[in-house]
C-alpha positions in Angstrom: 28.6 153.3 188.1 28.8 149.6 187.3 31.4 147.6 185.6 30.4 144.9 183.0 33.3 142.7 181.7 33.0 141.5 178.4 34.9 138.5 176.2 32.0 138.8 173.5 33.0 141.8 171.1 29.6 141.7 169.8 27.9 142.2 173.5 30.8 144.9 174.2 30.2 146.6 170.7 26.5 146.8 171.8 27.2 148.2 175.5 29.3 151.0 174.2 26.6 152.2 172.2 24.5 153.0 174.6 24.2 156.7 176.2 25.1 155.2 179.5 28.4 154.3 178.3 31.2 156.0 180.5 34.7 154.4 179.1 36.3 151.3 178.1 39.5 149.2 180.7 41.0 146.9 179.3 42.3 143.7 181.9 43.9 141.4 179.3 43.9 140.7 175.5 40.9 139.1 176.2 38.8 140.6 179.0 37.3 144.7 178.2 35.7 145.9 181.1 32.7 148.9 180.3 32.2 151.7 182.8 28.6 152.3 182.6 26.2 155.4 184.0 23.3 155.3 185.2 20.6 154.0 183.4 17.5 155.1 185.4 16.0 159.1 185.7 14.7 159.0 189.3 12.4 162.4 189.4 11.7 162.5 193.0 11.1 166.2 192.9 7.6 167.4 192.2 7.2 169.6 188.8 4.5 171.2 189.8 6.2 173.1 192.4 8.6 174.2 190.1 6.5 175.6 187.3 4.4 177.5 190.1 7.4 179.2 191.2 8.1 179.7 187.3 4.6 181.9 187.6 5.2 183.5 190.3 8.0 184.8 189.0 7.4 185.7 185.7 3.8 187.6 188.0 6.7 189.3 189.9 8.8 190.8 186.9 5.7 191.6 184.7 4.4 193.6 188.2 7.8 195.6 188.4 7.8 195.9 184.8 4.2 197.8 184.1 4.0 199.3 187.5 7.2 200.9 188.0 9.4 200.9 185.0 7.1 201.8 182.5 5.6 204.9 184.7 9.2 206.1 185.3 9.9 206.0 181.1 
């Protein structure tokens, strides 16, 4: 979380519209200091692996589901 200070109301108008935008200090009559997020998705996690377990899965239920549910009912 960074914190930008801001004299300018039209520069602080235009931070707090962003999505990053956590909450507003103020310091003096003056001086608004923004709170903001972080701006940046890092995706350091491969998808693929993710939507192959997703398919294994879904291989898994549809198995137990045909195979031993349905024979039963």
């Amino acid at each position: 979380m960074s914190l930008n200070g801001d004299d300018d109301e039209k520069k602080f108008r235009k931070k707090i519209r962003k999505p990053s935008f956590k909450y507003a200090r103020q310091f003096s009559d003056t001086l608004i200091g923004a709170h903001m997020g972080k701006a940046d998705v890092i995706l350091n996690k491969p998808i693929i692996v993710g939507a192959s377990v997703l398919g294994l899965s879904k291989l898994h239920m549809y198995r137990f589901w045909y195979d031993y549910v349905k024979d039963k009912y």
